[in-house]
LUMVO-919206 format. One line per field, with one value per atom (N, C-alpha, C): atom name; x, y, z. Coordinates in steps of 0.1 Angstrom, whole numbers. Layout:
BEGIN
at: [CA ...] .
east: [X ...] .
north: [Y ...] .
up: [Z ...] .
END
This chain:
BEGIN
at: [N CA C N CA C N CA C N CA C N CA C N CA C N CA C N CA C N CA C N CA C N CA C N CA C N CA C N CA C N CA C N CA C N CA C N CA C N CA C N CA C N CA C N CA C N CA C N CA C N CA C N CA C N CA C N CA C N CA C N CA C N CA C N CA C N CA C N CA C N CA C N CA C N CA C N CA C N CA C N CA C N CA C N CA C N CA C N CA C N CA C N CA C N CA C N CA C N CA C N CA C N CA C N CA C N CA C N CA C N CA C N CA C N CA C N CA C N CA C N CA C N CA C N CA C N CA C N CA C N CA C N CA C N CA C N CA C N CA C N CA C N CA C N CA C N CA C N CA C N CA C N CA C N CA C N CA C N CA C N CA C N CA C N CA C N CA C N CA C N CA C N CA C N CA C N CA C N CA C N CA C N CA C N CA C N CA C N CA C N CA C N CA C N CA C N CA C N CA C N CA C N CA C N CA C N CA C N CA C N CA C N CA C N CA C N CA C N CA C N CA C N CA C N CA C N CA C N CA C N CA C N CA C N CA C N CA C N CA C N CA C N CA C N CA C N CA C N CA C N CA C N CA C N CA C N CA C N CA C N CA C N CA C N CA C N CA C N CA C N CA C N CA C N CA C N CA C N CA C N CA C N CA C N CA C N CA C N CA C N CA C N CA C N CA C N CA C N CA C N CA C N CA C N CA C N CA C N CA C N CA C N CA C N CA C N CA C N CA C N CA C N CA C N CA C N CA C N CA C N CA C N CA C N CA C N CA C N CA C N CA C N CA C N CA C N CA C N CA C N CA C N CA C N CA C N CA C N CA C N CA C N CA C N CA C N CA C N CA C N CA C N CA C N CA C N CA C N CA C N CA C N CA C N CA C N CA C N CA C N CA C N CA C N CA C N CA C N CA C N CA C N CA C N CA C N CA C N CA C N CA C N CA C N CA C N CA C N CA C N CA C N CA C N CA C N CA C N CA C N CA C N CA C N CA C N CA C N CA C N CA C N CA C N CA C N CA C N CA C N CA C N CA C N CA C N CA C N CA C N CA C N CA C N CA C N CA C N CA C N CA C N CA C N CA C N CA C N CA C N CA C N CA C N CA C N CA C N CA C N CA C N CA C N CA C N CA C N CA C N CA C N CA C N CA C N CA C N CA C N CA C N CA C N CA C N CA C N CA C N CA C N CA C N CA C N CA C N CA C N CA C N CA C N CA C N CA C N CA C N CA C N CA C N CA C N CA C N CA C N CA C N CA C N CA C N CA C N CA C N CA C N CA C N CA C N CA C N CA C N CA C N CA C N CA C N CA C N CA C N CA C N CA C N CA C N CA C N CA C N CA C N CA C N CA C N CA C N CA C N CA C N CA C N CA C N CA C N CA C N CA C N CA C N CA C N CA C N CA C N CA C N CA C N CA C N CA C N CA C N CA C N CA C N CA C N CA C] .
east: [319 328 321 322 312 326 315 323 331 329 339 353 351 364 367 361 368 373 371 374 389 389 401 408 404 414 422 415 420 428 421 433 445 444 455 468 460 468 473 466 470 483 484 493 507 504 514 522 514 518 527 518 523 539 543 552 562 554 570 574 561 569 573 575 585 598 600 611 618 610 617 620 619 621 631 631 641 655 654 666 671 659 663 669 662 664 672 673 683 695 691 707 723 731 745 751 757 762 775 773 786 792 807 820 827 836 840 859 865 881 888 893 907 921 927 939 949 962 971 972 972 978 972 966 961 962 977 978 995 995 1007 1005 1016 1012 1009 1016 1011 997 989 977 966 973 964 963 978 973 965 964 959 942 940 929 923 932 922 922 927 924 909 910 898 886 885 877 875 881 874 871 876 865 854 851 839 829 833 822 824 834 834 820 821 816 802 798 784 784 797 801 794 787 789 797 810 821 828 834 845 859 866 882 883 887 889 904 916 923 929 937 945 949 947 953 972 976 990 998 988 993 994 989 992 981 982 973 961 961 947 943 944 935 929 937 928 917 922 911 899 902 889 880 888 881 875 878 873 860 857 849 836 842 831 827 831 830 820 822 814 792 793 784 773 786 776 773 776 769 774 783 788 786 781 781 798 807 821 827 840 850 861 870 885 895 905 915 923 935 953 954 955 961 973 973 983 985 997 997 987 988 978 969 973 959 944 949 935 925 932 925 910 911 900 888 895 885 873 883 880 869 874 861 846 846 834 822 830 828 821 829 828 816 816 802 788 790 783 777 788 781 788 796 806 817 819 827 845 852 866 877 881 890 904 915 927 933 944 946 963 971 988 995 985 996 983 992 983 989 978 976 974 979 978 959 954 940 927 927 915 905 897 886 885 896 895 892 884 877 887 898 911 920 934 941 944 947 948 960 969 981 996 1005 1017 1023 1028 1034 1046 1045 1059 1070 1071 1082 1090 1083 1086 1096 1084 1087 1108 1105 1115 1130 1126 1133 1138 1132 1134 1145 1139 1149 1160 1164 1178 1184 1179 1186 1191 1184 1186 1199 1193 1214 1220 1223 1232 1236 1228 1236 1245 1238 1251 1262 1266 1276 1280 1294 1301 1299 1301 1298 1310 1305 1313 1310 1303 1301 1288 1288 1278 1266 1252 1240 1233 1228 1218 1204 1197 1183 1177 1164 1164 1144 1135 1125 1115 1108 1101 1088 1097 1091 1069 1069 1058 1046 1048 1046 1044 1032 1034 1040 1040 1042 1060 1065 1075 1083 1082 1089 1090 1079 1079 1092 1089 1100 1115 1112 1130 1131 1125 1128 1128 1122 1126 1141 1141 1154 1166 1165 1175 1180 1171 1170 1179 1172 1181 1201 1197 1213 1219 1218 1227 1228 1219 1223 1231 1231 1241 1257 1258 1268 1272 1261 1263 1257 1271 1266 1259 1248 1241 1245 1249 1254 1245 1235 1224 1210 1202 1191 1181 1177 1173 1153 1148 1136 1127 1133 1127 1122 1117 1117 1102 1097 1079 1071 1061 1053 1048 1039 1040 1051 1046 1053 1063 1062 1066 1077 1083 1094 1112 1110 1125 1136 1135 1147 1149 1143 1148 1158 1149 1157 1171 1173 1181 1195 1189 1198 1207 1189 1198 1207 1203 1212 1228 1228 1245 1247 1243 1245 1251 1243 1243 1261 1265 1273 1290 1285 1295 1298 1286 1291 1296 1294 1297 1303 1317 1319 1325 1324 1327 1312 1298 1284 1286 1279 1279 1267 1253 1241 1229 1219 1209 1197 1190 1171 1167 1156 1140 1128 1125 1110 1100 1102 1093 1098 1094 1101 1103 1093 1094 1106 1110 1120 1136 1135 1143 1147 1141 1141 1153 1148 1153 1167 1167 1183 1188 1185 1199 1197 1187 1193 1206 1207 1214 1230 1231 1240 1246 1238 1243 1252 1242 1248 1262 1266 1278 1290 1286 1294 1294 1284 1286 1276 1281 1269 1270 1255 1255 1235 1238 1221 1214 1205 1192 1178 1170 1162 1149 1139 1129 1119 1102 1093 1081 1079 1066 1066 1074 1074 1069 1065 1058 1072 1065 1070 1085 1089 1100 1109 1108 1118 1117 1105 1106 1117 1118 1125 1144 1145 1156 1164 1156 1159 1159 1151 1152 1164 1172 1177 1191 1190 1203 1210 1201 1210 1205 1199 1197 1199 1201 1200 1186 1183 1174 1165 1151 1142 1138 1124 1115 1101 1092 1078 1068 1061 1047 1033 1025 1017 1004 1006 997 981 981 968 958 968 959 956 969 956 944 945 931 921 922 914 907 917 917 908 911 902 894 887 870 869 873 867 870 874 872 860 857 846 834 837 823 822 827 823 823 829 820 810 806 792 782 784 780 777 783 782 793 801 814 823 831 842 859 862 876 888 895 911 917 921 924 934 941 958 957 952 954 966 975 986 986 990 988 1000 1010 1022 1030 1044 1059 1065 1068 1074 1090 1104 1113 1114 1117 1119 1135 1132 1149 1145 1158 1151 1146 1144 1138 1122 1116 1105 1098 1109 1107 1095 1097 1091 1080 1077 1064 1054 1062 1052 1045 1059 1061 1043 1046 1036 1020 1023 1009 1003 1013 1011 1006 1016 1010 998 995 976 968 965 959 960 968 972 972 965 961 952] .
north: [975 983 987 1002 1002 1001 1002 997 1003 1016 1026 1024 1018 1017 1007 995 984 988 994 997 1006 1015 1028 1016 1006 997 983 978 970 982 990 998 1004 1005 1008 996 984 968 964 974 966 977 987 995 993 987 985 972 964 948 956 961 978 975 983 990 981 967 960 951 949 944 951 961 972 971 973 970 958 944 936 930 941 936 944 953 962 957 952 946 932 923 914 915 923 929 940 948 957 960 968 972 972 964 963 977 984 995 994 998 1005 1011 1005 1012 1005 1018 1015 1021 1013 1011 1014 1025 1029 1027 1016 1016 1022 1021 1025 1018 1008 998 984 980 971 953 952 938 938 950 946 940 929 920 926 939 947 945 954 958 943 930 921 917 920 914 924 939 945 942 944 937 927 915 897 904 914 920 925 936 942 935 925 911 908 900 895 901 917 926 927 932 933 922 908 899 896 901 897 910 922 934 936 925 928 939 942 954 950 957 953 964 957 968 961 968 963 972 967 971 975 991 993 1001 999 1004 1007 1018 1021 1009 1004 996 998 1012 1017 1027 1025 1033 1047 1058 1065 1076 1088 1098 1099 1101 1105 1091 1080 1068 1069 1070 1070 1080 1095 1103 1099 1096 1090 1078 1067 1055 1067 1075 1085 1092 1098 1103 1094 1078 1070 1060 1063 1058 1068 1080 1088 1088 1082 1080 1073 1062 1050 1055 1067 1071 1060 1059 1047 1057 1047 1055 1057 1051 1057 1049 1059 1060 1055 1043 1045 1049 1058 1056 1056 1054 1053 1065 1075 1090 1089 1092 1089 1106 1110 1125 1131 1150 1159 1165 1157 1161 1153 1143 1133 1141 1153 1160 1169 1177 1180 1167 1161 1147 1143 1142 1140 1150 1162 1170 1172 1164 1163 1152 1141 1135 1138 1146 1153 1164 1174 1180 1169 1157 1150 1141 1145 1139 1127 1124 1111 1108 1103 1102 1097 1102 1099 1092 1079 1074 1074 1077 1077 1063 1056 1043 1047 1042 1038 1052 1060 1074 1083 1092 1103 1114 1121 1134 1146 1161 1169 1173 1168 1174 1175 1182 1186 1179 1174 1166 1155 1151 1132 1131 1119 1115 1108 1100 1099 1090 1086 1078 1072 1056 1044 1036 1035 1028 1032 1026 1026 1041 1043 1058 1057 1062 1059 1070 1077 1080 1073 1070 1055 1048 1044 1031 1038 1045 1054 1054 1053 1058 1037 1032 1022 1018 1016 1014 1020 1032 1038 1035 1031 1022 1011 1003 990 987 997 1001 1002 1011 1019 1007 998 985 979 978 970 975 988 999 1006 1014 1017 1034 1043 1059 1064 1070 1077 1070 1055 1051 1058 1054 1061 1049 1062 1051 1060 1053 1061 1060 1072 1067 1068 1060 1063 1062 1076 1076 1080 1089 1092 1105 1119 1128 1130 1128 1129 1120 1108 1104 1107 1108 1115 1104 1092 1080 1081 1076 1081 1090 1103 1115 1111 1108 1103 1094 1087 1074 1080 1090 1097 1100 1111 1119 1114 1097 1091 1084 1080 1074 1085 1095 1107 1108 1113 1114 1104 1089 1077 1080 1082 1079 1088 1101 1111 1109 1107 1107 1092 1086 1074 1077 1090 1090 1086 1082 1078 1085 1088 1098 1097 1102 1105 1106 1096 1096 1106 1102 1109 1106 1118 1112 1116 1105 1100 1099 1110 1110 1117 1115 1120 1108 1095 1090 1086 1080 1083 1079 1079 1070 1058 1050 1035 1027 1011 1003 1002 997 992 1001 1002 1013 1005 987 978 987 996 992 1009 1018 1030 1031 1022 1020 1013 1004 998 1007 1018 1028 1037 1041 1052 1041 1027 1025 1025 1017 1019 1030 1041 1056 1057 1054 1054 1050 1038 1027 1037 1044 1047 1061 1071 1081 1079 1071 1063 1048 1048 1032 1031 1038 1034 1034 1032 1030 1020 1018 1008 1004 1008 1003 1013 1007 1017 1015 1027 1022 1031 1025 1025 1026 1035 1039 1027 1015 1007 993 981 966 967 976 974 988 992 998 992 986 977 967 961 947 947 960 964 963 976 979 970 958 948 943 940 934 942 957 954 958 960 958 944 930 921 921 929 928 934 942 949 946 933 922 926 931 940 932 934 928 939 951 957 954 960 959 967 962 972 967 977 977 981 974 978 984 983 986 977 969 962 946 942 926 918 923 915 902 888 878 872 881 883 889 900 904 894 885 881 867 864 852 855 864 871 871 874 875 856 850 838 830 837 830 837 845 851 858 864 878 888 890 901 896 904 900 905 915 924 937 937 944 950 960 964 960 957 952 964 970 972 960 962 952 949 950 952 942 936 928 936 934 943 956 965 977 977 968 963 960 954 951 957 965 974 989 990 999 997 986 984 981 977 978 992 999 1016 1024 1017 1023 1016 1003 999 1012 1012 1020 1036 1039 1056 1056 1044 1039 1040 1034 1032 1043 1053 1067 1068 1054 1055 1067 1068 1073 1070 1079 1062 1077 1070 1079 1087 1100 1104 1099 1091 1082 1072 1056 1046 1036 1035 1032 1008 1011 992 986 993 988 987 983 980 970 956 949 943 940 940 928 923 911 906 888 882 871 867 848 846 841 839 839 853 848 853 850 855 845 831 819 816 821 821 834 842 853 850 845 839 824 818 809 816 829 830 840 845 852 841 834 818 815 814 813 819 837 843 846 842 850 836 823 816 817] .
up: [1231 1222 1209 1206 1201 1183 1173 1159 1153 1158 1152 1160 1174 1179 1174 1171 1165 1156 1143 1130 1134 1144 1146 1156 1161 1167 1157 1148 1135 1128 1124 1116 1119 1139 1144 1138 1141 1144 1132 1119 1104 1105 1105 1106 1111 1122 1132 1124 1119 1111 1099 1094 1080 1085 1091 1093 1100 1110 1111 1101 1091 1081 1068 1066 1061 1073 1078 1091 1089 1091 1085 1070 1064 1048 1044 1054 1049 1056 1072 1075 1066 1060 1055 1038 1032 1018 1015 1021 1022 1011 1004 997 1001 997 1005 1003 1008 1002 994 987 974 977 976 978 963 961 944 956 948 949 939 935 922 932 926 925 915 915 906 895 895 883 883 866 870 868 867 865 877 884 888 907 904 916 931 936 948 945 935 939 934 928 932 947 951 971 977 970 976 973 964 958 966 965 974 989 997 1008 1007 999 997 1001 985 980 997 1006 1019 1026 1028 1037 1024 1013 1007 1015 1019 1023 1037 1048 1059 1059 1053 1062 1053 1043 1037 1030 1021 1010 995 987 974 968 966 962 950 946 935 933 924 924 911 906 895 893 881 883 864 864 853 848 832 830 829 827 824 838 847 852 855 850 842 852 854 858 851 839 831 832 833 829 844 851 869 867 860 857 851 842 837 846 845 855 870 875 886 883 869 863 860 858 855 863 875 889 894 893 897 893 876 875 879 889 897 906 914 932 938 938 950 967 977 989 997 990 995 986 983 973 982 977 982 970 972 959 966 957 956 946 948 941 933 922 912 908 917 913 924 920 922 915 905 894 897 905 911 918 925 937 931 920 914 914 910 907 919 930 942 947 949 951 944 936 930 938 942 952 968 970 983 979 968 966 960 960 964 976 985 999 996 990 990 997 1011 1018 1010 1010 999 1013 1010 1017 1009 1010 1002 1010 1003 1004 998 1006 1001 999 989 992 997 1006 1015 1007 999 994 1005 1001 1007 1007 1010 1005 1018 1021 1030 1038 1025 1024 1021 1024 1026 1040 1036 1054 1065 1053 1062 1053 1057 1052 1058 1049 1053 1045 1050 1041 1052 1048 1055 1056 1070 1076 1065 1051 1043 1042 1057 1060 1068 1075 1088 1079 1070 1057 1055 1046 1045 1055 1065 1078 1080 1079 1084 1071 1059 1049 1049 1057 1056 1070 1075 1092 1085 1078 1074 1063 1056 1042 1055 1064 1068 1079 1081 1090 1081 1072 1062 1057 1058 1054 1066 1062 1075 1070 1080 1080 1064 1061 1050 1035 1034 1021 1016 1001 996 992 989 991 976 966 956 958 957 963 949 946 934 937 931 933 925 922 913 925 915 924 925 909 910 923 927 935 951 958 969 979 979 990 984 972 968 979 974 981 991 1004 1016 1019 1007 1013 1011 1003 1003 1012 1016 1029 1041 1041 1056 1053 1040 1039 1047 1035 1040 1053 1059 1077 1079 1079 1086 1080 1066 1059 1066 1072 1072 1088 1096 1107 1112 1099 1107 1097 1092 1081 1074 1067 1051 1040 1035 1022 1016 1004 996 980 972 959 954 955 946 947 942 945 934 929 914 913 905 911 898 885 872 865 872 864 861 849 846 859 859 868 860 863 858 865 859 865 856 842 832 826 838 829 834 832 838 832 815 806 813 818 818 833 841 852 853 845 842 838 826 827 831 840 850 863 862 868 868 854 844 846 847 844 861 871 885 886 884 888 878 865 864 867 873 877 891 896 912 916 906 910 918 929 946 958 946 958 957 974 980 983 978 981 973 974 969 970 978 981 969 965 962 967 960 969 964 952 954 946 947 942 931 919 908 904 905 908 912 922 928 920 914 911 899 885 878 873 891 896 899 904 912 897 888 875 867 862 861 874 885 891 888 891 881 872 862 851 844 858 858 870 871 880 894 898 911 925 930 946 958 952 963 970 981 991 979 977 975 982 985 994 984 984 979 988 988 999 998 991 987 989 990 995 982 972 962 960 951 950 948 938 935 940 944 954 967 973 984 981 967 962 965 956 963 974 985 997 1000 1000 1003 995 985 976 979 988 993 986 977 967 973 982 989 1005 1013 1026 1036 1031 1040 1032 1036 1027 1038 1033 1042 1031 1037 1030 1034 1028 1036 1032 1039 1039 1033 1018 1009 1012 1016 1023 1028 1044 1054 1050 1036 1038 1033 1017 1013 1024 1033 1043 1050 1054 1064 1058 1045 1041 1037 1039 1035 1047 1064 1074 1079 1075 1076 1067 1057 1047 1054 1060 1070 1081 1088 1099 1094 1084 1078 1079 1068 1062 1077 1088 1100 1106 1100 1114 1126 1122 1133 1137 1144 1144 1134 1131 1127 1130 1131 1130 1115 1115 1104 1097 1102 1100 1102 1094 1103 1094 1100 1098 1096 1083 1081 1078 1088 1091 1083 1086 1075 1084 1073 1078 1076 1085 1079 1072 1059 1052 1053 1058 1058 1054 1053 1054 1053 1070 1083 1072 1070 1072 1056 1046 1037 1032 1032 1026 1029 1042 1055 1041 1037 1031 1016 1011 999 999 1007 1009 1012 1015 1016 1006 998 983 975 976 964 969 982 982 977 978 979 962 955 939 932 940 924 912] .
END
């Protein structure tokens, strides 16, 4: 053999070493990918479960991600937190859309080659890679089967919502559907009221307001617990015992229900969508396939299995 082949045969061999160990340093060292999460609000107890969801897909699926959200609630604070999320290059975005003013935001994203996952409310918007959170007309539809068992055809129901919200609306208009086709009237339907959570004393109002332009209703859904929770306060407070239906299952309301001032809720399933939508930001990331709708269920709340849920919120939120 003459030396020059040895020399073009070693430097074939260092090469080859070259490159599988680049190969293995790169499977073993490897950058986790970044995924950044905006929620709606940030001390309110839905989007902590939604949150500790997240948190265990971040580490079942080898995410370096995190959870950022409005401290108020509020459109422009998501704006901004969106604008300075964007400085990180995260390789996929999940949000919860507060409004349609989020949507500009979004496409900045997208003319980045940033894949956009929407989470809880499904915006009208093109270029999202898909949504992930509860079918909240379903949601909607099921809450108005559920009044309408506990009431006979002809009584009245207040729905009380908040238009700017797109998951909101949804939930009216499945309510609707159910209430009318099982004939039960429509007091009203209540849907000017701010966004945020933090608004018990306004609700409270329009409840009194509700009770005395209608002291013959007989029930009243909500498009969400903190909303709900409000209203049966003051229903209470105006010596009255009617159903209210929230949508969120959070603590309090599940207490409620186990404590027999309520009989029957509808929950969606603030966990699994956290979950669920970081094992859907895994397989984007992947080059997978995924579904444009993936639906993280609504559950009915009673009793029965109020305490079973109750027990596993107190785990996951010490």
């Amino acid at each position: 053999m003459t030396v020059i082949r040895k020399r073009l045969l070693l430097s074939l061999f260092t090469l080859v070493v070259l490159l599988a160990g680049i190969f293995v340093y790169r499977q073993v060292f490897k950058e986790k990918p970044k995924v950044i999460v905006v929620v709606k609000e940030e001390e309110l107890e839905f989007w902590e479960i939604v949150t500790a969801g997240a948190d265990k897909g971040f580490e079942d699926f080898g995410i370096d991600g995190k959870v950022l959200a409005p401290k108020n609630g509020l459109p422009e604070e998501q704006n901004k937190i969106l604008d300075s999320a964007l400085k990180e290059n995260p390789d996929l975005l999940i949000v919860s859309p507060l409004g349609t003013g989020v949507i500009p935001k979004l496409e900045k994203y997208v003319d980045r080659n940033i894949p956009v996952l929407l989470m809880d409310s499904n915006a009208p918007w093109e270029h999202k890679t898909a949504y992930i959170g509860t079918d909240n007309r379903i949601l909607g539809e099921k809450a108005g089967i559920l009044m309408a068992s506990e009431l006979q055809p002809g009584e009245k129901v207040a729905l009380i919502g908040r238009r700017e919200s797109f998951a909101e609306m949804d939930r009216l208009i499945g309510a609707r559907k159910s209430l009318e086709a099982a004939g039960i009237q429509i007091a009203g339907e209540y849907g000017d009221l701010p966004l945020g959570n933090k608004i018990n004393q306004e609700v409270k109002k329009l409840m009194a307001d509700i009770i005395k332009e209608h002291p013959d209703l007989k029930g009243v859904i909500t498009t969400t617990d903190y909303l709900a929770l409000p209203a049966l306060d003051s229903i209470y407070e105006h010596g009255l015992e009617l159903p209210v239906t929230g949508t969120d299952g959070i603590r309090d309301m599940l207490k409620n229900i186990k404590e027999g001032k309520l009989s029957i809720s509808v929950s969606q399933n603030p966990y699994d969508m956290g979950y669920i939508s970081i094992e859907t930001a895994d397989k984007v990331l992947r080059g997978e396939r995924i579904k444009q709708n993936i639906d993280s269920g609504v559950d009915i709340i009673t009793k029965s299995n109020a305490e079973q849920r109750l027990e596993f919120y107190n785990n996951i939120l010490k």
